[in-house]
N, C-alpha and C positions, 0 to 999 in steps of 0.2 A: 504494500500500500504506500504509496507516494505521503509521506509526513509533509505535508502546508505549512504557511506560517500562515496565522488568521489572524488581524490586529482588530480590536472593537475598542471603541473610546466614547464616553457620553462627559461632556463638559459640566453637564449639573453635578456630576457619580462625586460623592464625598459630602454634600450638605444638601442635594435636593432630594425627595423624595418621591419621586413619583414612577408609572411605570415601565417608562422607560429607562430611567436609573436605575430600576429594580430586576429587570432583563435584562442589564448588560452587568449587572454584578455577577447574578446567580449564573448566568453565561458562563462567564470565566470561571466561576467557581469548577461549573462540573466540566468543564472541557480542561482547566488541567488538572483536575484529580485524575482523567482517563489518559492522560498522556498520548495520547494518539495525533496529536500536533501539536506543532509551537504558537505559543498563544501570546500574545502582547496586550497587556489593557493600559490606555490612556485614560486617567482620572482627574476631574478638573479640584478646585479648592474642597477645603474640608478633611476631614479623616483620612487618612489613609488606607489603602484598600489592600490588601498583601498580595505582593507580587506587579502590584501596580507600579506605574509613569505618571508622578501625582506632574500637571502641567499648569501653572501659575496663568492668569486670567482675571480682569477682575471680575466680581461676581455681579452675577445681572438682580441682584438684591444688595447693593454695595449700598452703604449709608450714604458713602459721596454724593450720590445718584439724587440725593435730599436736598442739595447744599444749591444756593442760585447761581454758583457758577457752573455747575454739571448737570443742575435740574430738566434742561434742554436735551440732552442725551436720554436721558432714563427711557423716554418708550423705544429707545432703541437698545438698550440695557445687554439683551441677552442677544442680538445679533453682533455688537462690541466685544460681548466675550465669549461668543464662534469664533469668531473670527481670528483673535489673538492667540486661543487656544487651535485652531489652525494651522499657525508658524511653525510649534516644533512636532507636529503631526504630520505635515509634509516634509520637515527632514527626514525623519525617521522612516518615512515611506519611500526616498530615492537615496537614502544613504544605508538601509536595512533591507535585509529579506524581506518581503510583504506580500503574498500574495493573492490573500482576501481580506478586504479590507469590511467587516462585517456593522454595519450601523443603523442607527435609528432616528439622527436628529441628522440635517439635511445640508444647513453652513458651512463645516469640514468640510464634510463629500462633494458640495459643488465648488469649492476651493480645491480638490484633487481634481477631479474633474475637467476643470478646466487649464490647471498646471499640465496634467498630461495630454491633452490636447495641442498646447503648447509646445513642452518641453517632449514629449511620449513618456513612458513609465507601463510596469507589467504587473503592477498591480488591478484586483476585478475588484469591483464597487457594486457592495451587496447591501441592499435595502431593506432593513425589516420591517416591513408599512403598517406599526401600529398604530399611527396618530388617528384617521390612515390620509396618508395625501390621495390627492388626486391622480391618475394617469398622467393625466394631460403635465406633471410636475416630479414624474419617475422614469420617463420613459429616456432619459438621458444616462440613467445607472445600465450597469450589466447587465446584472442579475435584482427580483424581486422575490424577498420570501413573501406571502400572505400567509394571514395566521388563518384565515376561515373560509369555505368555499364562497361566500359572498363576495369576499375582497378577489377570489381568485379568479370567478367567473368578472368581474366587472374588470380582471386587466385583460384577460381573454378577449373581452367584446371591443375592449379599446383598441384593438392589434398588437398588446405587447409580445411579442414571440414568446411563444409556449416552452419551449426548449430551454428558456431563459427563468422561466417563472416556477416556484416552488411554492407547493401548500405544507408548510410546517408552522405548528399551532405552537403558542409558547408552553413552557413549562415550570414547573413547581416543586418542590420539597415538600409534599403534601403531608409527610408525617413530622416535617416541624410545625406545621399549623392545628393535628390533631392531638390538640392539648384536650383529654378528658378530666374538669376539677370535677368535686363535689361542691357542697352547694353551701362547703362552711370554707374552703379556700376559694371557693370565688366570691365569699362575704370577705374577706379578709383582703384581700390582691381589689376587691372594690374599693373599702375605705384607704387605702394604699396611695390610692388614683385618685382621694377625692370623691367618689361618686358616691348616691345613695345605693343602697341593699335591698330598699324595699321597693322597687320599681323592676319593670322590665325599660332594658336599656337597648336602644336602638342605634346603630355605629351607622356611620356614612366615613367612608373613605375617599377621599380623593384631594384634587386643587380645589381652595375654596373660593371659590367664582359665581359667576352668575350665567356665564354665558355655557359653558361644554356641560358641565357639571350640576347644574344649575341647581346650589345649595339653595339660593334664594327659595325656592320652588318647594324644597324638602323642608324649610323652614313653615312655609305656609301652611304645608300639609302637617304639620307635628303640630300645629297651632290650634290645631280641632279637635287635637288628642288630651283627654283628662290628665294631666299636669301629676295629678297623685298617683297615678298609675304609669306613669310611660314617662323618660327618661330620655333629651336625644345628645347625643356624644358624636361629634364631630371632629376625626382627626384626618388631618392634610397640610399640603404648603401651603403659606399663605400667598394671595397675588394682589395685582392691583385693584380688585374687587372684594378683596376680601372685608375690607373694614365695612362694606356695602352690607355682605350678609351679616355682621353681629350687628351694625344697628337695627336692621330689619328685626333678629330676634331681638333686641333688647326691646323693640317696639311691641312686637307682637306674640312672645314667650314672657309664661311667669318666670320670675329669678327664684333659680335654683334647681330650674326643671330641663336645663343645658349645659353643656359647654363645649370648647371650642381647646381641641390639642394639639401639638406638633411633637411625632414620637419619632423616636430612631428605627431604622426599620428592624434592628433584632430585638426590639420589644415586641412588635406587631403582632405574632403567637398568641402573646398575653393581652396583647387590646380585643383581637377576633375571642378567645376564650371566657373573656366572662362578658361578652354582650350576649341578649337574646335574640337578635334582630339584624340581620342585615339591610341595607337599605342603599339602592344608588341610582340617582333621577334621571343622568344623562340620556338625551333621546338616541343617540349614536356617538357608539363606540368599533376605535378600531379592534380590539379586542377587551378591555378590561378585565387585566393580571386578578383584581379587586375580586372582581365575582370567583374566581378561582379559590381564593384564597379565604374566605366568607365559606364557599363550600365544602373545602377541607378540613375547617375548624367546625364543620357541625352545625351551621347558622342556617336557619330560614332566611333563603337570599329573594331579594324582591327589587325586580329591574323591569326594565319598559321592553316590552317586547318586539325584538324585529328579531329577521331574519338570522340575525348573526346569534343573536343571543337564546332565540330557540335551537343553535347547535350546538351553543355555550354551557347552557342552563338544561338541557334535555327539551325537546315541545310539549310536553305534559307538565312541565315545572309549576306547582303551584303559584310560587312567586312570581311570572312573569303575568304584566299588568298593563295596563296603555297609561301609562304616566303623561300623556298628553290629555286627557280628562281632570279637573280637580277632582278630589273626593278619593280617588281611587287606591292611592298608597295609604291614606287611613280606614279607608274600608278594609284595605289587604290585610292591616297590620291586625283590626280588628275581629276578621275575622279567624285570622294562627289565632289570635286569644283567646277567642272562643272554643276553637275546635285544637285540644294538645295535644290531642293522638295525632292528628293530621298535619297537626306542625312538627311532628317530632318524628312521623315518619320520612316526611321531606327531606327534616333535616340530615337523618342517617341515609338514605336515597344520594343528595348531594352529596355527602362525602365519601360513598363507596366510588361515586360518579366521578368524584373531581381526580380522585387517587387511582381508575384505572383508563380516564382518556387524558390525563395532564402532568402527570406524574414525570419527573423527568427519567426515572428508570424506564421508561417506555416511549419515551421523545430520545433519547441521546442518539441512538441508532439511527434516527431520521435527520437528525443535523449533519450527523457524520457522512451518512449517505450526502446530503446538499453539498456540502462543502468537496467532497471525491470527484461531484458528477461534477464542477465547476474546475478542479486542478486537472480533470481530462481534459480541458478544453485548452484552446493558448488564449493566452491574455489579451485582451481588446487593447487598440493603440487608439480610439479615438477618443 
């Protein structure tokens, strides 16, 4: 077998948390536990990640970004630190072995891109489309992994060459997420965290925004929910919307009956374990890592139904809903309440589910294959 070298780099990897950061960790994690290629990760500010190329950048959350002489820059923030974090990604790509260059955020890539165009270079530019872009916006990379046949059928119809294009769905460590407490350590690991013990707690993961995400929306709908009974628990990055959604709730939630957190991601186990309730509004998603991870920990997951997410979620998934209706995610929630056998078979449903279509014991052998059927090929020079 021809050993590759695969380089993946995400500029947030070290202090953002989201799921693109969180695919390009666990990525490298299990591609060099398997040693089967040489693996390079570029990691922007923040923590370091072991085995990483931490690459200096400033962050597109910098405080400067506040100050009136830099305030002008800020909604270009995180296109400023691609781009910087860029420079020593293209050394290393014409001064190193490279030759798949595997990613998810699109600034680098179209800075290789167009260097080799330029300059030429043998390195392949592999696109993992989970935001997901558009065709009309990938059709300049090699190679396209899609995570779900939706995305795959819609590069197909585009004309993206089929030869080029791979259906491999991300993956998970699903038995770090299947923490089973009882029900006096999860009163315990609650007051830990601040939270009450005597409510059912409802998690939403994600960016807290209005627009992809749309906390605002999941706020509204927790607002018609009895306060003494239900609990909503919000952890994600924050963005430039973010201060939008807690005023909203401090408008329209009792105090004391939310809040709002920013966790590491090796806590995350323990945030999915002692919620009762998963919960994520977004109308479309390229794939959301979230729902995986919500199903492996056991949780009644409740998401807006399309297409992608009936192959996500299973088509019979109690939880999926038309989150484009008000009412419907307090109905949802109220009726698991109602009915606990029926929430709790879901639950255990999800997580045989998540752990034997997401598992990465049962994905690694499909990337391996993606990445072989690409070093058969010679490297595109344009």
């Amino acid at each position: 077998m021809n050993q590759g070298n695969v380089l993946l780099y995400s500029p947030g990897l070290g202090y953002i948390n989201r799921g693109g950061e969180t695919f390009t960790r666990k990525l490298h994690k299990v591609l060099t536990q398997k040693q089967d290629l040489q693996v390079t990760l570029f990691q922007g500010a923040g923590k370091l990640i072991e085995g990483a190329t931490k690459v200096w950048a400033p962050r597109r959350n910098a405080r400067f970004y506040d100050c009136r002489l830099f305030s002008g820059f800020k909604p270009k923030s995180y296109w400023i630190e691609s781009l910087i974090f860029s420079l020593p990604l293209a050394l290393h790509c014409y001064s190193q072995p490279c030759d798949i260059i595997h990613f998810n955020e699109s600034v680098p890539a179209n800075v290789l891109y167009h260097l080799r165009r330029r300059f030429g270079g043998r390195f392949r530019l592999l696109l993992c489309n989970g935001a997901p872009l558009l065709p009309m916006h990938y059709k300049r990379y090699d190679y396209v992994q899609t995570l779900t046949p939706t995305y795959y059928q819609e590069a197909l119809e585009s004309g993206y060459p089929k030869e080029n294009l791979f259906l491999v769905t991300h993956g998970l460590d699903c038995q770090l997420f299947a923490k089973q407490l009882d029900s006096q350590t999860i009163a315990l690991k609650r007051q830990a965290w601040n939270l009450p013990t005597d409510r059912s707690l409802i998690l939403s993961v994600g960016a807290v925004n209005t627009g992809h995400k749309r906390m605002d929306w999941l706020v509204t709908e927790f607002s018609k929910l009895d306060p003494k009974k239900f609990f909503l628990w919000i952890v994600g990055q924050p963005e430039a919307e973010t201060q939008t959604v807690k005023d909203l709730a401090a408008a329209m939630l009792k105090p004391g009956s939310y809040t709002f957190d920013v966790v590491p991601y090796a806590r995350m186990p323990e945030v999915y374990a002692i919620a009762d309730y998963f919960a994520m509004c977004s109308l479309k998603e390229g794939f959301g890592l979230v729902y995986i991870e919500a199903m492996a920990a056991g949780l009644p997951t409740i998401a807006h139904r399309t297409l992608n997410t009936e192959w996500i979620l299973g088509m019979d998934n109690r939880g999926l809903i038309n989150m484009g209706r008000p009412d419907t995610l307090r109905d949802q929630v109220l009726y698991f309440e109602a009915h606990p056998q029926e929430r709790r078979q879901q639950a255990s449903w999800n997580q045989v589910h998540a752990r034997e279509k997401f598992d990465w014991s049962s994905l690694y052998d499909q990337y391996l294959w993606m990445y072989q059927q690409m070093l058969a090929k010679p490297a595109s020079s344009r």
